[in-house]
N, C-alpha and C positions, 0 to 999 in steps of 0.2 A: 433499585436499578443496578447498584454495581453489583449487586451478587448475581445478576443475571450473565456479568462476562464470565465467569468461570464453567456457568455451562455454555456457554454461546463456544467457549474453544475450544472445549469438549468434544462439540457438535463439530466444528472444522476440523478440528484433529483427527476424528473419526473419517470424516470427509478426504484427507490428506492421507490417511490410512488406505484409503478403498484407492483413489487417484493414483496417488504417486509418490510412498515412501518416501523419495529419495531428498523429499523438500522437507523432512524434520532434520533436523542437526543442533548442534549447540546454540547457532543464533535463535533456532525456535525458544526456547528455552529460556534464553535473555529477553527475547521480547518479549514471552511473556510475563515474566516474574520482574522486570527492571525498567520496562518503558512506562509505562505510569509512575512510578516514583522520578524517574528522571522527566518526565512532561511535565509532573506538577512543581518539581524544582525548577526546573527552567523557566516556568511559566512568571512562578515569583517574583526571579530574576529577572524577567523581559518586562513584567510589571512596573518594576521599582526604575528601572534604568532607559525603556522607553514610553514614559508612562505618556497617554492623550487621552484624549475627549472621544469617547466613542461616538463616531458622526458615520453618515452612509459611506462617506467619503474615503473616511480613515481605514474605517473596518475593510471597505474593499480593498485597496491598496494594503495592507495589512495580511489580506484574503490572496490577495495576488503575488504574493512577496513569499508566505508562507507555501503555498502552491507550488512554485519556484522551488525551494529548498526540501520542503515535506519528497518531493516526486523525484528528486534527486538521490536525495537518500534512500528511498526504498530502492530506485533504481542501481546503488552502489549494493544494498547488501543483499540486494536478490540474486545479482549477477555474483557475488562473492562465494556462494555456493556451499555455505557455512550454516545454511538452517532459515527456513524464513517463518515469522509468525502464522498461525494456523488461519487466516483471513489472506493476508497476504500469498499464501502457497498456491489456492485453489485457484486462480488465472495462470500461472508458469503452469499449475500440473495438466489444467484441462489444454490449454496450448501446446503441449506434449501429445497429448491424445486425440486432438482434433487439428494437426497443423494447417488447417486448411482456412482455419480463422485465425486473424491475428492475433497479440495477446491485448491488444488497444480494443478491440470488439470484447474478446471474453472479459475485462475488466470494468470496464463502462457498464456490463450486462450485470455482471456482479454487483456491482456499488448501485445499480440504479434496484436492483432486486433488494437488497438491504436496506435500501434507504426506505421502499414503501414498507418492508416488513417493520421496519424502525417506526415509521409513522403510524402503521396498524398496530400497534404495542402501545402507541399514546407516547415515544419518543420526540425529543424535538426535531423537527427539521424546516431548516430556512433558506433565506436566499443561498448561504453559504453553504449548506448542505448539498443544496443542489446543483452549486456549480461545481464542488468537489467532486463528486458523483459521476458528472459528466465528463471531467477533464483529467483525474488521476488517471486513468486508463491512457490515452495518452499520450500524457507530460512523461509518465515513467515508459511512455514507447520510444518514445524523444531522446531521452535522457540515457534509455538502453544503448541504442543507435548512435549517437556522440558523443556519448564516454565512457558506458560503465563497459558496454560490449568490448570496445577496443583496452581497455586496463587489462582487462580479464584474456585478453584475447578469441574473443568469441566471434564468428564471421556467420553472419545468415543471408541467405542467398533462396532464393523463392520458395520462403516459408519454414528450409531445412536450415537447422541450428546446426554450426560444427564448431567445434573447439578446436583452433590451432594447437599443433602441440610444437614443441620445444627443445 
């Protein structure tokens, strides 16, 4: 299965080629070749330090908390405008060329479209799949609109994206 991501962002990349250049940049780059090393270091680390009983309970809260933070973060480095991973790109690019949807529609549409191809592959997917699925789209619309847009200084106003300048 893990050999299957190297073409899988092959496939996006290509996808992000035809879209909308303008979302490859360095951070692509780093996401791709450095967040799985850093996901499964950290993971270790959150292992050891908050280690539980995996119960319905914990996991959701766990599921809720990561949710939180996962959604925030993509929403700080998409707006940062430095390169986003080739998964990540294709909701900002198609929202560029369809403004007339939000990017919380095109995203949700995307993660629910991967998640059956994921399942039709014989991938896992669970309660937690699914709620991901449904709610990254968006938490990182949430998260655009209360902070990353205003760091970045971005102001959107009926659908049209403008960059303050300076």
């Amino acid at each position: 299965m893990t050999f299957a991501v190297p073409g899988v962002n092959i496939v996006f990349i290509i996808i992000m080629l035809i879209v909308d250049r303008t979302t490859i940049g360095f951070g692509t780059l780093v996401n791709m070749f450095c967040v799985g090393f850093l996901i499964d270091t950290f993971s270790n680390i959150y292992e050891k330090v908050f280690y539980f009983q995996p119960g319905t309970i914990t996991m959701l809260i766990h599921l809720a908390i990561g949710l939180v933070f996962f959604t925030l973060g993509v929403s700080l480095y998409i707006t940062s405008n430095m390169g986003v991973c080739p998964y990540d790109g294709i909701a900002p690019a198609l929202h560029k060329k369809f403004p007339g949807r939000s990017y919380r529609f095109i995203r949700v549409l995307q993660d629910i479209i991967t998640m059956v191809i994921a399942f039709l592959m014989g991938g896992p997917v669970a309660v937690g799949t699914i709620i991901m699925a449904f709610f990254i789209g968006f938490m990182v619309n949430f998260w655009n609109d209360l902070v990353s847009n205003k760091i970045v200084g971005i102001k959107e106003e009926k659908g049209i994206t403008e960059i303050k300048q300076a």
